[in-house]
C-alpha positions as a Markdown table, in Angstrom:
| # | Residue | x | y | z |
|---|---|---|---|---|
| 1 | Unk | 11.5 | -13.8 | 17.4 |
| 2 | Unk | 8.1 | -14.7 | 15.8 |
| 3 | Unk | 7.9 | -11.4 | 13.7 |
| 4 | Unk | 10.1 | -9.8 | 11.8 |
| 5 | Unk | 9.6 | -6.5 | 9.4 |
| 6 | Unk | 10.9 | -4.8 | 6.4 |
| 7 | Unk | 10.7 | -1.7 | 4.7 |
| 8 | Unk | 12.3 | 0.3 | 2.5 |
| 9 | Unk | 10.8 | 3.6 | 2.5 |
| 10 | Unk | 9.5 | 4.6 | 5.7 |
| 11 | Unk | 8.4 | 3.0 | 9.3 |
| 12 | Unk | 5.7 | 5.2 | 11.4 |
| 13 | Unk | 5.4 | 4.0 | 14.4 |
| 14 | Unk | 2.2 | 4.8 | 16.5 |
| 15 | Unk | 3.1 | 3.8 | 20.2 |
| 16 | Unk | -0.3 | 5.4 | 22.2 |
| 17 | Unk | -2.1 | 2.6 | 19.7 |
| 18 | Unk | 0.2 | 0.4 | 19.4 |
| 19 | Unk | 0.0 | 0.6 | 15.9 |
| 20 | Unk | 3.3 | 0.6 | 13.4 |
| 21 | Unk | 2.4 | 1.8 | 9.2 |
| 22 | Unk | 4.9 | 1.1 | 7.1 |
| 23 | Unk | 5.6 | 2.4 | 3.3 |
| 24 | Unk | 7.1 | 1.3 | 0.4 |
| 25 | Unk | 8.2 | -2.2 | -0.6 |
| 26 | Unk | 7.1 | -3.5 | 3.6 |
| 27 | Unk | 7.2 | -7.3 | 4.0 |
| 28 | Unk | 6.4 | -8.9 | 7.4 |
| 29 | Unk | 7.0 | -12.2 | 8.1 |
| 30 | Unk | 5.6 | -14.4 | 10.6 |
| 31 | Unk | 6.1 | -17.8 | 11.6 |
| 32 | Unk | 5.6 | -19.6 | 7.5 |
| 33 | Unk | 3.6 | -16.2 | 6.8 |
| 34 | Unk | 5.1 | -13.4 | 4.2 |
| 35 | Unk | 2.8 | -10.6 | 3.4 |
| 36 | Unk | 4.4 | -7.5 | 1.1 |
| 37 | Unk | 2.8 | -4.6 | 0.4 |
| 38 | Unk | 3.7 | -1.1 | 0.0 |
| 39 | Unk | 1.6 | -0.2 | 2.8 |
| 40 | Unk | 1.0 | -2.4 | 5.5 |
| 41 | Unk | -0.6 | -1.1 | 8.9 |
| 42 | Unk | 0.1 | -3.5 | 11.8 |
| 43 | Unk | -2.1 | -2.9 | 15.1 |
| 44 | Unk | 0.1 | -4.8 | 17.9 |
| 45 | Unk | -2.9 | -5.0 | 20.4 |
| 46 | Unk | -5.5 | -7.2 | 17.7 |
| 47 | Unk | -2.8 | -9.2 | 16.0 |
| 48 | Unk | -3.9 | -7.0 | 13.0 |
| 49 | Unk | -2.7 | -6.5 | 9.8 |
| 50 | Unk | -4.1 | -4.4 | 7.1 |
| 51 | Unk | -2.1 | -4.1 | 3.9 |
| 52 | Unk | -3.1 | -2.2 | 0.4 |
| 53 | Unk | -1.1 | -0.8 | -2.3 |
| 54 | Unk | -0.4 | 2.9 | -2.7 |
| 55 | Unk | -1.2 | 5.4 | -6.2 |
| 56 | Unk | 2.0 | 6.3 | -7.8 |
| 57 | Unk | 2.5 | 9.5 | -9.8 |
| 58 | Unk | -0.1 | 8.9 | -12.2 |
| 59 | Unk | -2.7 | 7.8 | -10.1 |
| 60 | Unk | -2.0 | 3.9 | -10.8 |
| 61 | Unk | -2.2 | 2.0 | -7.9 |
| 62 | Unk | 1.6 | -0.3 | -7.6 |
| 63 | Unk | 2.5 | -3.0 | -4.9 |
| 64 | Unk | -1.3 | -4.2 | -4.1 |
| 65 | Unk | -0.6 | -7.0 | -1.2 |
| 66 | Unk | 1.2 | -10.6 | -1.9 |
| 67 | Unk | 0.1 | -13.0 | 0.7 |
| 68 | Unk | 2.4 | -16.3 | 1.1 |
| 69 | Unk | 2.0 | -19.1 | 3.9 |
| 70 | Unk | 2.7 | -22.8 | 3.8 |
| 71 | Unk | -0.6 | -23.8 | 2.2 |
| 72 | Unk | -0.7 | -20.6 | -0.5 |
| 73 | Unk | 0.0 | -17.5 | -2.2 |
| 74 | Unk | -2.4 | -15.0 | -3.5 |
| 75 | Unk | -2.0 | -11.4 | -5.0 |
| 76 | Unk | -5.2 | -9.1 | -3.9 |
| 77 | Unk | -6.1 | -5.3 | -3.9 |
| 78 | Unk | -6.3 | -5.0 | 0.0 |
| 79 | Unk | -5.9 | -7.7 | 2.6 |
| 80 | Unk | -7.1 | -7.6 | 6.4 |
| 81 | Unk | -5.9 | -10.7 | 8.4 |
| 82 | Unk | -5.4 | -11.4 | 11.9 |
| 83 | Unk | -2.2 | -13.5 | 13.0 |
| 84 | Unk | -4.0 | -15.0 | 16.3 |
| 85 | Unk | -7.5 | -16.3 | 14.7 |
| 86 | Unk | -5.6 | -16.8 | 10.9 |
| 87 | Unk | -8.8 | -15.4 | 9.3 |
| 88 | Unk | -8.2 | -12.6 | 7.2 |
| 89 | Unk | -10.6 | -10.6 | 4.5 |
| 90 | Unk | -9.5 | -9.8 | 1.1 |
| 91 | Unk | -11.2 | -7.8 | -1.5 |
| 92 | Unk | -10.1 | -9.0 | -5.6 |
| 93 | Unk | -7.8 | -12.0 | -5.0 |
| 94 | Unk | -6.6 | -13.8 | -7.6 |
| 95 | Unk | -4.9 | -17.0 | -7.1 |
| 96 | Unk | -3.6 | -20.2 | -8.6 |
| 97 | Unk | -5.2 | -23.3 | -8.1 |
| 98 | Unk | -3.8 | -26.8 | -9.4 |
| 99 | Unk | -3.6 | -25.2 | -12.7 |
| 100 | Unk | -6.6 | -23.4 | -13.0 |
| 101 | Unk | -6.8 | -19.3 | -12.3 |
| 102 | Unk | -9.5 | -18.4 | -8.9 |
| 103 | Unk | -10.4 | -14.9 | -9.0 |
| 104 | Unk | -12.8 | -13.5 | -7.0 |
| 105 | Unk | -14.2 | -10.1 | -5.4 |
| 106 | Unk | -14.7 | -10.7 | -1.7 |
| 107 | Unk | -13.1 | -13.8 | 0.0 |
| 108 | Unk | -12.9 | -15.0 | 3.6 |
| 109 | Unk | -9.9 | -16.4 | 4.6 |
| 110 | Unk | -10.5 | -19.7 | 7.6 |
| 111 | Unk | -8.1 | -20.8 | 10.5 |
| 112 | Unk | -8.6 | -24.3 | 8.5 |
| 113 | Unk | -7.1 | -22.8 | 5.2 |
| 114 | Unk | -9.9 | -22.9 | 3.3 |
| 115 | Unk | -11.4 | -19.8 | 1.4 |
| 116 | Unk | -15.0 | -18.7 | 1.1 |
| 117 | Unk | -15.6 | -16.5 | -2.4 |
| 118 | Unk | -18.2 | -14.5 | -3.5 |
| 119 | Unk | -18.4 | -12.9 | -6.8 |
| 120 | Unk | -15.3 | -15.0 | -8.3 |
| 121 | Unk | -14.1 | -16.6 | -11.4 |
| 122 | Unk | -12.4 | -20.4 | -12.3 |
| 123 | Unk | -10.9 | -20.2 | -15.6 |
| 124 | Unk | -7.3 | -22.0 | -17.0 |
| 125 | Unk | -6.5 | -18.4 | -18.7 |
| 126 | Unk | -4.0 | -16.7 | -17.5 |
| 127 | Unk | -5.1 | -13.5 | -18.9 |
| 128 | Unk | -5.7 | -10.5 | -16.0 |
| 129 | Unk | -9.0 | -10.5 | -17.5 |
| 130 | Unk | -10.2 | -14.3 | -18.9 |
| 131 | Unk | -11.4 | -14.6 | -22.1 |
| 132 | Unk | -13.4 | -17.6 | -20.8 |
| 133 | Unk | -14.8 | -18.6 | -17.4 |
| 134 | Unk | -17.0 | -20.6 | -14.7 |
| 135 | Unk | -19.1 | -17.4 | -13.0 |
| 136 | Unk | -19.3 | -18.8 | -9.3 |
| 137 | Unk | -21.7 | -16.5 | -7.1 |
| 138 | Unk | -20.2 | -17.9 | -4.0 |
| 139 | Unk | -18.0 | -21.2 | -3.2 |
| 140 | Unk | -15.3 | -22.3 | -1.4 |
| 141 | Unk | -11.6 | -23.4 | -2.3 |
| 142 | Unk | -9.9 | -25.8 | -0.2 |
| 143 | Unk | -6.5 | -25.4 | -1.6 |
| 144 | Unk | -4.4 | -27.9 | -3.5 |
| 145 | Unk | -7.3 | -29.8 | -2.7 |
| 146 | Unk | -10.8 | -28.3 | -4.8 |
| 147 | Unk | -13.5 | -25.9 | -5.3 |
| 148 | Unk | -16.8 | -26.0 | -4.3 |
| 149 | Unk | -19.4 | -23.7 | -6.0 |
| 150 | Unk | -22.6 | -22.8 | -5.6 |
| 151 | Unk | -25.0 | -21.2 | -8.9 |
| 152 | Unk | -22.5 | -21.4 | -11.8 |
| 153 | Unk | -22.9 | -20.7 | -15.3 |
| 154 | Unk | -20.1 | -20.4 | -18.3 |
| 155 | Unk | -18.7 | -17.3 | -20.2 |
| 156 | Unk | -17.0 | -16.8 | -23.1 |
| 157 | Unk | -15.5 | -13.2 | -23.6 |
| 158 | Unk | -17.9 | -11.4 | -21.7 |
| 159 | Unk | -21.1 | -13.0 | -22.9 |
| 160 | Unk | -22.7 | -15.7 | -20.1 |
| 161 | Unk | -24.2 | -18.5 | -21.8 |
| 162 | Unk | -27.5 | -19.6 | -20.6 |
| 163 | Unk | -26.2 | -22.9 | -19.0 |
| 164 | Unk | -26.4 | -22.5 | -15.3 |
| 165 | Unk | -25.2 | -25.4 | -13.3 |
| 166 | Unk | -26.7 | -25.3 | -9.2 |
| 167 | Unk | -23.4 | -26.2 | -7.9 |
| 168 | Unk | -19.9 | -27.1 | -8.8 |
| 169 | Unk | -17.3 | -29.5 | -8.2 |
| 170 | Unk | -13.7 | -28.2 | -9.3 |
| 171 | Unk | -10.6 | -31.0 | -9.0 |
């Protein structure tokens, strides 16, 4: 069995579309794959899965996706990623890469592994927000490998400096 799923609070499952949601603290796992959420939609027809955190109480969004396969392991605010074609689309990833902190707003997941940014961040804090920071506008990470930028320039607490660099070469 290829696919196996978890949940703790509740399974809905959608048989006309082939579609199963499930709630609260959901982990699938597939072949080397292990997504949690704690809402993960699965559409069995597309290979399909779409996973995003739920609000709590107060309004605060809690369990926002965790992604894990062989080659890495991301935390992101919502995650669409197809099992058959192993591309997927996440929107504010952040992930560690060989020491250094990747965050970025929109990324492309490839069947190769590698992961096309736009809007992101390099920086060795480990703050949630870094005090200091490369500013990529779009690159590509080739994990436990490096990073690839196009236009860069530095920040320091908030405030760009005016060094640009035209691209961006991250061991």
């Amino acid at each position: 069995m290829d696919r196996l799923m978890l949940v703790r609070d509740a399974v809905k499952n959608l048989l006309d579309g082939g579609t199963v949601e499930l709630y609260g603290d959901a982990v699938i796992t597939y072949k080397d794959i292990t997504l949690e959420a704690d809402y993960i939609r699965y559409e069995m027809d597309h290979n399909l899965v779409i996973a995003n955190g739920l609000p709590d109480s107060t309004g605060v969004v809690q369990g926002t996706p965790k992604f894990t396969d062989a080659s890495d392991s991301f935390e992101s605010k919502s995650l669409r990623y197809n099992f058959k074609t192993q591309k997927g689309y996440i929107e504010e990833v952040v992930t560690e890469q060989e020491g250094g902190y990747l965050h970025a707003e929109e990324t492309k997941k490839q069947t190769n592994g590698h992961i096309h940014l736009k809007n992101g961040m390099y920086t060795t804090c480990d703050a949630e927000h870094p005090h200091f920071y490369i500013a990529l506008t779009k690159g590509i990470s080739m994990p436990g490998d490096k990073i690839i930028s196009g236009p860069a320039y530095l920040v320091l607490e908030d405030v760009p400096l005016p060094l640009g660099i035209p691209f961006g070469f991250f061991p």
